[in-house]
Structure formats: structure tokens, C-alpha cells
N, C-alpha and C positions, 0 to 999 in steps of 0.2 A: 087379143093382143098376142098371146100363144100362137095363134096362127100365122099371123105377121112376123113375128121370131122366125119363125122354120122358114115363112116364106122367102126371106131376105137371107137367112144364111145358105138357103140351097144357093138363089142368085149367085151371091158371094161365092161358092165350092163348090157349086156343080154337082147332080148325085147322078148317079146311075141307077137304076129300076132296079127295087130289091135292095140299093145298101147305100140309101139316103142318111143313116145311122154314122154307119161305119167310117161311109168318104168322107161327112162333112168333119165328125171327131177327128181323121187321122191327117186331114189337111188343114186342120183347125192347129193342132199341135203342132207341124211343120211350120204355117203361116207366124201364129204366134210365139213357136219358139219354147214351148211348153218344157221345162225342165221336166228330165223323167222321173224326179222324186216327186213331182204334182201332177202327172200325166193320169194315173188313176183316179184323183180326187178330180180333175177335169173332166173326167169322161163318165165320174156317175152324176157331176152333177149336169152333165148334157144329156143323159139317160134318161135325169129325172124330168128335164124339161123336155125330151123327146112322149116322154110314157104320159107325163100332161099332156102334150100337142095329142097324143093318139084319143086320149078316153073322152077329148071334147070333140075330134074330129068324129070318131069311129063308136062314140057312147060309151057312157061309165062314167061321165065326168059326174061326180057329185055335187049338186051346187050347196055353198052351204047358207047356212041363215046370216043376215047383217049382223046379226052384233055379234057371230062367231070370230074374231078376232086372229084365233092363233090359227085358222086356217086358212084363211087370208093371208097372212103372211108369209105362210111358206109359200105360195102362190106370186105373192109380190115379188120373196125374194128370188124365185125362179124367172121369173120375166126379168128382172132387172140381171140378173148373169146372162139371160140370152141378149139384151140389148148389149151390155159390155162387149161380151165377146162380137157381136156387130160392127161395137165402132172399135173395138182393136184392131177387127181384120180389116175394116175399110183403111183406118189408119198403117197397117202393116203391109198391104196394096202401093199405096200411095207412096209411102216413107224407102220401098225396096222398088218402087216406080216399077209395076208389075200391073197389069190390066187382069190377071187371073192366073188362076194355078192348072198347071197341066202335069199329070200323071204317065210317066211313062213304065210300061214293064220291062225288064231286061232277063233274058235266060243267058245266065254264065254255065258252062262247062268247069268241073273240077278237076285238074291234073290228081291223078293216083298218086300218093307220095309210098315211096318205096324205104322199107324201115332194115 
């Protein structure tokens, strides 16, 4: 299910090679609007579902035993924030009638202010 999380939020934000992390986080908080006093607490907990997505992809994942319970859980409730933030952003697509996010960069020049 981890894998299908990441696979539908790239769909959704687009990454770029090397900062499939970064784009999807900082276009996540743009899309949904992420107040900056939860922007940190948003972004570790897509950390943590990112570093899940890696150790099952790329090994490390530890599986645990059935009746381990409380590791399961955090497990659970990490796929259940990547699924939210899924139908936020399809909802936050849809609601601002947007088909996708696009990035652009701008270089400003700074006028010298003379004191």
C-alpha cells in the first residue's frame, strides 16, 4: 500500500529525478494550503512515510510478527495520512478547477538601496 501512496502522490505533483521528497512536500503545502505553524509537523510526517516507502522499496523494511500490534499501527497510521493527503489534493485540484501544478522559477534583480 506504501507504494501506491507515493505512486499516486507523484501522479498528483509531478517530481523531478533526485527531489521526488522535496516537490511533492512543497507542492503538497502550496495545493493544500498548509498553515506554516503545521508545515513542519506535515513534512515529518511525509518523511516518515517517505523513509517507509524507501526500506520496503530499496530493503530494511522489518516485517514484524502478527500479534505485534503497536508496530502495525504506526504503519497503519502512516498509510492512512498518505491516503488523506491523496484525497485532499485530488479534492484541492478539483475544488480550485486546476488539472495540475506547475512550478515556475523567477530570477529578480535587487535595486542597491542607498542609505
Amino acid at each position: 500500500m506504501v507504494s501506491w501512496v507515493f505512486h499516486a502522490l507523484e501522479a498528483i505533483y509531478g517530481t523531478k529525478a533526485g527531489r521526488g521528497f522535496n516537490d511533492i512536500a512543497s507542492k503538497a503545502i502550496f495545493l493544500l494550503e498548509i498553515p506554516i505553524n503545521k508545515q513542519k509537523r506535515f513534512k515529518a510526517s511525509l518523511r516518515d512515510l517517505n523513509d517507509l516507502r524507501s526500506s520496503f522499496i530499496h530493503g530494511g523494511y522489518k516485517v514484524s510478527h502478527p500479534l505485534n500490534d503497536a508496530y502495525d499501527d504506526e504503519v497503519f497510521k502512516l498509510i492512512e495520512f498518505g491516503v488523506l493527503v491523496i484525497i485532499n489534493s485530488i479534492q484541492g485540484l478539483v475544488r480550485k478547477k486546476w488539472i495540475e501544478l506547475s512550478v515556475q522559477e523567477v530570477f529578480v534583480g535587487v535595486p542597491q538601496t542607498y542609505s
